[in-house]
N, C-alpha and C positions, 0 to 999 in steps of 0.2 A: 115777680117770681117767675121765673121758668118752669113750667108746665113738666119739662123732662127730668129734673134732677130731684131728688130724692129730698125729702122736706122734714124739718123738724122744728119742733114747737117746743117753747120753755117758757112756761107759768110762771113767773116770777113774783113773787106776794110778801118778799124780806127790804125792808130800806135801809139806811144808816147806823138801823140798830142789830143789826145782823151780818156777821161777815159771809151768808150765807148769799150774800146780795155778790159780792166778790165772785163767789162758783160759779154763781148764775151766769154772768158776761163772761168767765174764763171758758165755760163749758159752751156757749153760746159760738164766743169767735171760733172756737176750737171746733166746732160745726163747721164754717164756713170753710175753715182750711182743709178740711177735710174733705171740700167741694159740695156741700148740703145747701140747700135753699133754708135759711135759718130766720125764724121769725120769736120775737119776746113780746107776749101776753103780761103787761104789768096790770096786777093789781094789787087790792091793801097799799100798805106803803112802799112797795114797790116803785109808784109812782113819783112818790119823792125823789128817787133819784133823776129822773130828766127833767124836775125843772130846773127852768132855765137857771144857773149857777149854782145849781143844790151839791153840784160836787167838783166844783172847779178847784177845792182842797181837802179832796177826801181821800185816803190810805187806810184800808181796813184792817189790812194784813200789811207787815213790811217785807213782806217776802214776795207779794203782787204787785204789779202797776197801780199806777193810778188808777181810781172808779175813772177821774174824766176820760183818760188814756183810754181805757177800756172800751166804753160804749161808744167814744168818736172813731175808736178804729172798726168798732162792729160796724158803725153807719156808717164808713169808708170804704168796705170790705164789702157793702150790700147787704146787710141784714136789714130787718124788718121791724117797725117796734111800733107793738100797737097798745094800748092804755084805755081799761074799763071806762066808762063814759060814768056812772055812778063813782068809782072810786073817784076820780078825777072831781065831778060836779061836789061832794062832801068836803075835800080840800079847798073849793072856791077856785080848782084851776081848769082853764079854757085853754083851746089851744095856742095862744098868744102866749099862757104861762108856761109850755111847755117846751123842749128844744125844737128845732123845726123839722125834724125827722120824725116825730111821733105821729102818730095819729089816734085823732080819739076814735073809738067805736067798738061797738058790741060785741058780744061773745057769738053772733054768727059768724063771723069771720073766721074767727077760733074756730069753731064747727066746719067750715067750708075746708080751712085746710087739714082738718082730720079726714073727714069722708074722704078727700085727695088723696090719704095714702100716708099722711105724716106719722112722724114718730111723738113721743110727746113727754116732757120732762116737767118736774114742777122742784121750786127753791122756794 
């Protein structure tokens, strides 16, 4: 992340059973275009959706892109996507089970980029 551009954080805690999960990535890229340093906190089932093939045919809404569209262009585009290390360890997934953009690790991080100055959304 770059240290000069203005940051925002989106809590994401909806998976495939929520087209709430949809807003989340739309609101997300919609950050980055908007030139924000844009970082996704998944937890709950949230985390379902990056593993690996969990949405290579998902459409929540037919009115949005693909989820996979979605989050490969958020990780194109340079967003951030980080994943509870609890929520994760309960599902049985490691980071081998995840996309390779994820990262596992705790809510200090989350913490670090608020103190920073972040904004902070939650879906």
């Amino acid at each position: 992340m770059t240290e000069n551009k203005e940051k925002l954080v989106i809590v994401a805690s909806r998976g495939h059973d929520d087209e709430r999960a949809t807003v989340c990535w739309t609101v997300a890229n919609g950050g980055l275009t908007a030139g924000l340093d844009v970082t996704v906190f998944l937890v709950s089932s949230a985390i379902d959706l990056v593993r690996k093939g969990a949405v290579d045919h998902v459409r929540m809404n037919p009115f949005d892109p693909p989820m996979k569209e979605l989050i490969e262009g958020f990780v194109a585009r340079g967003g951030n996507i980080l994943a509870c290390p609890p929520c994760a360890k309960v599902r049985g997934y490691g980071e081998e089970s995840l996309l390779d953009s994820v990262t596992i690790v705790g809510s200090a991080a989350l913490h670090a980029l608020i103190k920073e100055g972040a904004a902070t959304l939650c879906f």
